[in-house]
PLY file of the C-alpha trace (Angstrom):
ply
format ascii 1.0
element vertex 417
property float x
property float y
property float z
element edge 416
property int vertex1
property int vertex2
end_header
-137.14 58.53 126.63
-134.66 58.21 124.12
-130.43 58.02 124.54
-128.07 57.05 122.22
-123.98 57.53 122.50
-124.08 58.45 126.20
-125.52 61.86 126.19
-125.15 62.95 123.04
-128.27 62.26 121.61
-131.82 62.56 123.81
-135.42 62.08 123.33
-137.84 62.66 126.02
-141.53 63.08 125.99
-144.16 63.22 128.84
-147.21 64.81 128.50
-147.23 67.86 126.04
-144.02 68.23 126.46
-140.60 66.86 124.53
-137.28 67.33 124.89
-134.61 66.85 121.75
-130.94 67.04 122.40
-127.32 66.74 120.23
-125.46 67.83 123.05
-123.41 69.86 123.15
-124.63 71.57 119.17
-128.55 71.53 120.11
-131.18 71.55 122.50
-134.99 71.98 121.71
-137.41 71.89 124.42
-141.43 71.99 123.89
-144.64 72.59 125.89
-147.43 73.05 123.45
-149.99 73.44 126.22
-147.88 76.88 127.42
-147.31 77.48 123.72
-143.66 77.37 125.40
-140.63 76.38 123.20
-136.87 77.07 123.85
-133.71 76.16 121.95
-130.30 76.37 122.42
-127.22 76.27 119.68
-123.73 75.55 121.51
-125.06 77.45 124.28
-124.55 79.87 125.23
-123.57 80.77 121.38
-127.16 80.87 120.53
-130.42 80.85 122.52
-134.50 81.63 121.36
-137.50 81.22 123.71
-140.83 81.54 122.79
-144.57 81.89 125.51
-147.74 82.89 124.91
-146.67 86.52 125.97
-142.72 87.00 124.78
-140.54 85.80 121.75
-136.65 86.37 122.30
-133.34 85.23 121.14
-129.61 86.27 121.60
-126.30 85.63 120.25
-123.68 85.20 123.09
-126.07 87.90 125.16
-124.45 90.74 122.58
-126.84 90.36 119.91
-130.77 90.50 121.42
-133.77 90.38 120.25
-137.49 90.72 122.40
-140.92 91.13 121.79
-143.88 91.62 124.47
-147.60 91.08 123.44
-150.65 90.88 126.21
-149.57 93.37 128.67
-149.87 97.62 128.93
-146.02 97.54 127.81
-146.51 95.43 124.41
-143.36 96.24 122.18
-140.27 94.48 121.36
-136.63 95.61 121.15
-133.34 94.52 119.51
-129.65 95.17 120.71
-126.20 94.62 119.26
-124.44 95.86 121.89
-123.15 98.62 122.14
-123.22 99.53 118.51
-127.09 99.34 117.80
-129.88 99.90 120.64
-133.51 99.40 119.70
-136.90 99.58 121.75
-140.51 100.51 120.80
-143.11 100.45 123.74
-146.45 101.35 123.61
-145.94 103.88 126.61
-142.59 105.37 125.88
-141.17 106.74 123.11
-139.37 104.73 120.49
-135.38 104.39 121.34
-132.79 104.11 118.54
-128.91 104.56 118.71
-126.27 103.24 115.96
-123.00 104.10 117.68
-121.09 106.26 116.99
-123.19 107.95 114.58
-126.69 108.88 116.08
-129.44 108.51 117.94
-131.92 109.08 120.53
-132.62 106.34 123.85
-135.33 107.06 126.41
-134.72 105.95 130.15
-131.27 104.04 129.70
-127.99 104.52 131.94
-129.47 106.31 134.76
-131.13 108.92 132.19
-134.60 110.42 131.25
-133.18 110.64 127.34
-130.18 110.79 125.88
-129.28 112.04 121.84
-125.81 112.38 120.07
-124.23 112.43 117.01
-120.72 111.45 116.21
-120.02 110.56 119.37
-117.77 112.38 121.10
-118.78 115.33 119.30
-122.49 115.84 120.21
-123.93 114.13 123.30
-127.28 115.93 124.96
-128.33 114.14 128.27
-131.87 114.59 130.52
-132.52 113.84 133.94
-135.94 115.55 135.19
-135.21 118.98 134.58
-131.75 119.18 133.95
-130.27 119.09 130.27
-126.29 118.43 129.86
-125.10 119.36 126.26
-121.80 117.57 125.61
-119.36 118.49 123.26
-116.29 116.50 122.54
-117.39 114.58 125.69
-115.56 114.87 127.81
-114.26 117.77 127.71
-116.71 120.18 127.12
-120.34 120.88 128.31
-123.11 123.30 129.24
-126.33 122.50 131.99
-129.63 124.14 131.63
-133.41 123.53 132.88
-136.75 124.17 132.69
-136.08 127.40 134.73
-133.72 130.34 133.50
-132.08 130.30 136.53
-130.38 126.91 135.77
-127.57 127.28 134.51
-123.77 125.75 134.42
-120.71 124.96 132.24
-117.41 122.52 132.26
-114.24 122.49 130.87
-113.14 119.08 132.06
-110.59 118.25 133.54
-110.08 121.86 134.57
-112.96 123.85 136.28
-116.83 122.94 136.54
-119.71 125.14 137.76
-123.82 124.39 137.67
-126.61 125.81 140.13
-130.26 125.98 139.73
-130.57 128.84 142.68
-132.68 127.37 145.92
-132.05 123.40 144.53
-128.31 123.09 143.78
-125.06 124.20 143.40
-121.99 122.04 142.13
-118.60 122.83 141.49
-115.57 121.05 140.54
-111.85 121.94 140.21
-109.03 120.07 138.83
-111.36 116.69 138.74
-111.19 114.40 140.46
-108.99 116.57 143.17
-111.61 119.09 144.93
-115.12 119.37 144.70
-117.40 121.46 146.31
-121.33 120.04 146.15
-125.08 121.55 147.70
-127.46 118.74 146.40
-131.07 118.38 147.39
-131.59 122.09 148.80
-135.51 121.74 148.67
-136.20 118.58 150.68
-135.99 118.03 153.80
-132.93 116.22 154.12
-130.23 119.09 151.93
-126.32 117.22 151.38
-123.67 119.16 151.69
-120.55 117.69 150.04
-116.70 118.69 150.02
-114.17 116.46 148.50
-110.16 116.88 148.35
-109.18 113.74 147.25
-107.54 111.70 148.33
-106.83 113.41 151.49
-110.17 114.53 152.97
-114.09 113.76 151.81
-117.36 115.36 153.85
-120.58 114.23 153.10
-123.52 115.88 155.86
-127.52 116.07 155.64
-129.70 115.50 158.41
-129.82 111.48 157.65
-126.57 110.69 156.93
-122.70 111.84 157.87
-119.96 110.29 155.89
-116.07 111.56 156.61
-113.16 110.35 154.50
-109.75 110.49 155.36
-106.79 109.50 153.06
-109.65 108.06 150.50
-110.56 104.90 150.57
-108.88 103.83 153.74
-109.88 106.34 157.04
-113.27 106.75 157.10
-116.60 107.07 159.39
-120.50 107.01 158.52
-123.71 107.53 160.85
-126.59 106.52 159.04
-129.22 108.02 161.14
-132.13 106.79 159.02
-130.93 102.86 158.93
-129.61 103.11 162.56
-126.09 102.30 162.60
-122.83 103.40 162.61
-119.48 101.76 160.81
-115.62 103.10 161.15
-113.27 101.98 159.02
-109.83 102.02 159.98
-108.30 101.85 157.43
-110.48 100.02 154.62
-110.71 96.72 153.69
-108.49 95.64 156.78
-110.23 97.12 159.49
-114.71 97.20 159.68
-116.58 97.97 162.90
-120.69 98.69 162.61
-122.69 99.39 165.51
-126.48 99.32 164.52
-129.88 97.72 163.89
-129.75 97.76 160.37
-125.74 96.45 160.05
-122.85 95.45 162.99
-120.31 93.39 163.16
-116.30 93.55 162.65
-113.90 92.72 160.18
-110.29 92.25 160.69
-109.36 90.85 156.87
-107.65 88.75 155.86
-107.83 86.89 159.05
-111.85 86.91 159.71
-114.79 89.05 159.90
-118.25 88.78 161.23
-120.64 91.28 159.93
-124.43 91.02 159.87
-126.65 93.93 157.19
-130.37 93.76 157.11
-130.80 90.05 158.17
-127.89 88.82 156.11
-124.98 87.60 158.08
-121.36 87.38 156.56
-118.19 85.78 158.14
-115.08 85.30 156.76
-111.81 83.30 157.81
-108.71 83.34 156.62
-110.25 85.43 153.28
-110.57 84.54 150.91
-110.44 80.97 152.35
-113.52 80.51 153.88
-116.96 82.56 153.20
-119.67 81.69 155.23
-123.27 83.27 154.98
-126.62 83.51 156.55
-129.62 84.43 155.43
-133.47 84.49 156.95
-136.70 85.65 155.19
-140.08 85.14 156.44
-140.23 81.37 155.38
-136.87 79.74 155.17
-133.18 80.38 156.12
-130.75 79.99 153.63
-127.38 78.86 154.65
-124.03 79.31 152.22
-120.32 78.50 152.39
-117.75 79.42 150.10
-114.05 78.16 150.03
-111.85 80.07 147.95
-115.12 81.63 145.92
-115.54 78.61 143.61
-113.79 75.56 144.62
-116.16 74.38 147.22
-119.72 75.49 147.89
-122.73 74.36 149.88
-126.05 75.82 150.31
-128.43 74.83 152.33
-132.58 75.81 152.64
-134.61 74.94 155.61
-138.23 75.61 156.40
-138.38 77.69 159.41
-141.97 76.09 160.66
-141.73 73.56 161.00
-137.78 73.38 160.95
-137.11 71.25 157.80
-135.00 70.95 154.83
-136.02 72.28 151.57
-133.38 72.74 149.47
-129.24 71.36 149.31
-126.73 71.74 146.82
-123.14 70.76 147.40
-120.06 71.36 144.60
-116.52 70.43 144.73
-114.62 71.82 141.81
-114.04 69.79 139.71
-115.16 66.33 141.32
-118.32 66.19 142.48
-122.26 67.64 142.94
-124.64 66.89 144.98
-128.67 68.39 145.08
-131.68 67.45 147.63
-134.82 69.09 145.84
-138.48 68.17 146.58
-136.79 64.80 148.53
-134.90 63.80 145.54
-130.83 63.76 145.97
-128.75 63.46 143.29
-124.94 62.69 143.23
-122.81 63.37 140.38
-119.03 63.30 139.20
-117.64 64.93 137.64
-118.77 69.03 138.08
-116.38 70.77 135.19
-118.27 74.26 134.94
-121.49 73.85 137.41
-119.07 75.28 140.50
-118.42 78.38 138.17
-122.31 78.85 136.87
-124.46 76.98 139.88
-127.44 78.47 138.81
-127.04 78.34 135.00
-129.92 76.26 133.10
-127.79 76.74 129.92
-125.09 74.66 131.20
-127.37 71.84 132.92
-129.03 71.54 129.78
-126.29 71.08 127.30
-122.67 70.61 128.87
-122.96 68.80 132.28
-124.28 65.54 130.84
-121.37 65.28 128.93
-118.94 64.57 131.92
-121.11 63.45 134.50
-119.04 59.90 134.39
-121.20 58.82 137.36
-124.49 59.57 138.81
-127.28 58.33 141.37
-130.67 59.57 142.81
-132.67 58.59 145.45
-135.38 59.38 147.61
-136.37 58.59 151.32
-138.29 55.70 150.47
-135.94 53.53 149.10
-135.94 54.42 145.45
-132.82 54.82 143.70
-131.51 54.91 140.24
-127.03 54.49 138.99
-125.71 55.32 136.19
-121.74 54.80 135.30
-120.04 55.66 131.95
-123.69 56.64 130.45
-125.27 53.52 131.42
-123.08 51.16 130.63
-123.64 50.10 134.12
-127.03 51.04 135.32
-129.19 50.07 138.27
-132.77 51.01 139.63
-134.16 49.68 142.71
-137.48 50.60 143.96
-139.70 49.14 146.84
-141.46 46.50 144.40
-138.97 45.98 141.88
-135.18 45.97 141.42
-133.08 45.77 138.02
-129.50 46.24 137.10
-127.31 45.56 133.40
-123.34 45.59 132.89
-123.69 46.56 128.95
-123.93 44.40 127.08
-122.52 41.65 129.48
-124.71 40.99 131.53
-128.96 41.92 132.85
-130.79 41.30 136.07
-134.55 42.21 136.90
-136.64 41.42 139.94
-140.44 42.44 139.85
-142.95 40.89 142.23
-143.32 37.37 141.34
-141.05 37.59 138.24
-137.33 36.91 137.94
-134.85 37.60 134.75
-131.49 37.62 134.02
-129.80 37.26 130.62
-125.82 37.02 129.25
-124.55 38.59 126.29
-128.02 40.26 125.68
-129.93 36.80 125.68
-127.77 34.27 124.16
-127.90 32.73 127.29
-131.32 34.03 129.81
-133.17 32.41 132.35
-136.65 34.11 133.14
-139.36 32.29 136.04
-143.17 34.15 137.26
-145.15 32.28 139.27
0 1
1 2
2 3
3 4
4 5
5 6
6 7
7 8
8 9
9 10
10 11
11 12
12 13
13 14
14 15
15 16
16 17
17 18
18 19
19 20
20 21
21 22
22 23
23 24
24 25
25 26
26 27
27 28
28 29
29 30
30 31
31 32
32 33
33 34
34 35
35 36
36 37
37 38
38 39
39 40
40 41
41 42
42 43
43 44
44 45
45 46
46 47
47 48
48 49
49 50
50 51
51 52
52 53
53 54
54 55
55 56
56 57
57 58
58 59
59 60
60 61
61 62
62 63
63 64
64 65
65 66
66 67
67 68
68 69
69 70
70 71
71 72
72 73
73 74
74 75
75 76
76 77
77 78
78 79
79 80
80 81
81 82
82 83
83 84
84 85
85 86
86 87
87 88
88 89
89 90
90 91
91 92
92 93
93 94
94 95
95 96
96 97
97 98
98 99
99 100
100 101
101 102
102 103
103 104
104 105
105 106
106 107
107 108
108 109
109 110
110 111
111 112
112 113
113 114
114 115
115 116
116 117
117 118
118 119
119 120
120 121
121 122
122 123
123 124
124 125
125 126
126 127
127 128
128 129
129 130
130 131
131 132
132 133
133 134
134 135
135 136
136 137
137 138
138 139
139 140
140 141
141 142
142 143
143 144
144 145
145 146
146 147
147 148
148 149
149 150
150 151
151 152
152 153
153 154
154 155
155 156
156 157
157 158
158 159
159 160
160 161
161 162
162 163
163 164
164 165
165 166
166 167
167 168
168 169
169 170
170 171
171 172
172 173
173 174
174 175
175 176
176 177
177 178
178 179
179 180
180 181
181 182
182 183
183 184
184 185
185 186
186 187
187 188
188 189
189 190
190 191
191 192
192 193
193 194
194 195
195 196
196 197
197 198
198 199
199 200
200 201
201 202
202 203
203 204
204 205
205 206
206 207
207 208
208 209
209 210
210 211
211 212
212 213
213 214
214 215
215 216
216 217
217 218
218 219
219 220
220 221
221 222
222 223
223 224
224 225
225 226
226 227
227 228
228 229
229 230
230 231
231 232
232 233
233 234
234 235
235 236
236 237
237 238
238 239
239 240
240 241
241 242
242 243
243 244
244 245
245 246
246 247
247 248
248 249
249 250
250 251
251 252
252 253
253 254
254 255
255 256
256 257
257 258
258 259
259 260
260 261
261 262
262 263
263 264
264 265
265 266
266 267
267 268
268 269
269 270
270 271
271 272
272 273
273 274
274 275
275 276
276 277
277 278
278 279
279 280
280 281
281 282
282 283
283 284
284 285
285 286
286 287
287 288
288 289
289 290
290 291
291 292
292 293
293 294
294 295
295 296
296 297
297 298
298 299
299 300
300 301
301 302
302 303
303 304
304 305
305 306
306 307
307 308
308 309
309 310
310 311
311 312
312 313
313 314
314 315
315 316
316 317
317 318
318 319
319 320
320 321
321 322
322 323
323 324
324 325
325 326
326 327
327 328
328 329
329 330
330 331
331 332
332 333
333 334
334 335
335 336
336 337
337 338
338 339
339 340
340 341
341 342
342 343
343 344
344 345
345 346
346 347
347 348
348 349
349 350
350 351
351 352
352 353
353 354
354 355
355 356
356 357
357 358
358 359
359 360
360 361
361 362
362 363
363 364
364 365
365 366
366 367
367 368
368 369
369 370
370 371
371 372
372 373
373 374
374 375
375 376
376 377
377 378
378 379
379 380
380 381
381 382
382 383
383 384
384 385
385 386
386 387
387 388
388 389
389 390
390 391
391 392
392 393
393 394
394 395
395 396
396 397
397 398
398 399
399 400
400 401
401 402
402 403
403 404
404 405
405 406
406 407
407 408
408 409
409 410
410 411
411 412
412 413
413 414
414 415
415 416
């Protein structure tokens, strides 16, 4: 390895791989056994990665390009969004939109296929069966299907009718004030759905009840399916869930204590304090929050036997601290890292830059300091010790060998046995 002015410039190489860094303008990382490469340009500005299955880059996520080779879905796909959308798969259809002007996307916001033209003028939407033809969205549109009897029309914001006879029937008047709903007619669990906002909302089906009053704040659910039931009285203040699946209370902003689907939440003082639990099959994951960003801890421990696996502590904007594999690692200062905590981009390329001070160490006695980007350093490790105040003064200990040298050697004194 390789580092001159502080962080600024790196070198590393083990292996088959290399790392090259002018932080913060550039860094290129290579494995050529993966045939893996990835660079970054004042991330995250800029950003291409390259394996032996995918090649992709983006510009500030807006701009994207991706390609896929060595799988059933082989294609590739470029985006500047939202203006152009491209994608060609081997099993779908090719996608292209140029907004506004025109164009055609398979399987993209929640539809089947969507076409327009000068947008708002000419927008055609498909969901299974169901066609919507927009025009001057939103204002005007007709529904049809694969079946005659499909049929339906809107003049938005006024009045709204569709029904395919037997499946559904919707209605709307004077949106978003009353609607009047019959979804799902042919299974086995129909919804029946009247809303007059804001002062009353029903929801029924044999799996679920929902009942709104003065929407969003009065409202009850059974979930019969999940198991539980939750009354809120009124919302966000007020939470109660009964249930397998989700209980607990919450009386905001003073504190709350609710647990959903092995996840448990508590709050004090919100948004003060957040405090989370988590199990899975393996590990429980532990996580606290103060004020969302300012202080955060998270904590993974092995289940059988009970160990830790994983800890990662950040105080905005003074410290870090990270246990992985038995390695800790202390760090100061932590500028963005408490904002993006699981961000590669910023490890990479901007935390180097103002980590003033740093030290790792391990169990067994190894450690390794670094202040002001080694103009101290120090590494100590069971056989061996060595420490330099640059360019002052130099110290090494290893086995039977002692060194130590002033101003870089114009005065040293070295003895082995």
């Amino acid at each position: 390895s390789l580092h001159l002015l502080g962080p600024i410039v790196k070198y590393e190489s083990k292996a088959d791989e290399y790392d090259v860094a002018l932080r913060p303008l550039f860094y290129h990382s290579v494995a050529t056994d993966r045939e893996a490469c990835l660079t970054d340009v004042l991330f995250p500005v800029f950003q291409y990665k390259r394996d032996e299955n995918s090649r992709s880059f983006n510009i500030f996520r807006l701009i994207n390009f991706e390609t896929e080779l060595g799988n059933e879905d082989n294609g590739s796909s470029f985006s500047i969004f939202p203006l152009v959308l491209y994608r060609q798969a081997e099993s779908r259809p090719t996608s292209l939109s140029v907004f506004p002007f025109g164009g055609k996307l398979y399987d993209r916001f929640g539809r089947d296929e969507i076409s327009y033209a000068l947008w708002p003028l000419y927008i055609t939407t498909q969901k299974r069966q169901t066609r919507v033809k927009n025009y001057l969205w939103p204002f005007f549109a007709t529904i049809s299907g694969d079946s005659p009897d499909e049929k339906g029309y809107k003049v938005w914001p006024l009045y709204g009718h569709a029904e395919k006879p037997g499946v559904y029937r919707k209605t709307f008047l004077l949106w978003p004030f009353w609607f009047n709903y019959d979804e799902r007619m042919n299974t086995a669990d129909p919804v029946r759905k009247r809303f007059f906002l804001p002062f009353y909302l029903y929801r029924e089906s044999p799996n679920l009840s929902r009942r709104t009053v003065l929407w969003p704040f009065f409202s009850y659910l059974d979930d019969r399916v999940k198991g539980y039931t939750e009354w809120n009285y009124p919302w966000p203040f007020w939470q109660r869930a009964v249930g397998d699946f989700k209980h607990g209370w919450k009386f905001l902003p003073f504190a709350s204590d609710m647990t959903r689907n092995d996840i448990r939440t508590r709050w004090f003082l919100w948004p003060l304090v957040k405090y989370e639990n988590q199990r899975y099959d393996e590990i429980t994951r532990r996580k606290l929050k103060i004020f969302f960003f300012l202080y955060r801890d998270l904590k993974e421990t092995y289940i059988e036997p009970e160990r830790e696996r994983y800890r990662r502590t950040l105080l905005w904007p003074l410290f870090g601290y990270q246990k992985k594999k038995g390695v800790s690692h202390f760090y100061t200062l932590a500028l963005i890292e408490p904002l993006a905590p699981d961000s590669e981009g910023v490890e990479r390329n901007w935390s180097p830059l103002w980590r003033i001070y740093q030290k790792k160490w391990d169990d067994n006695g190894n450690s390794v300091t670094s202040f002001l980007w080694n103009l101290y350093w120090s590494e100590f490790r069971n056989d061996a010790a060595a420490w330099e105040l640059f360019p002052l003064f130099s110290w090494r200990h290893e086995e039977d060998q002692k060194k130590w040298s002033f101003l870089k050697g114009l005065i040293g004194y070295e003895s082995d046995a």
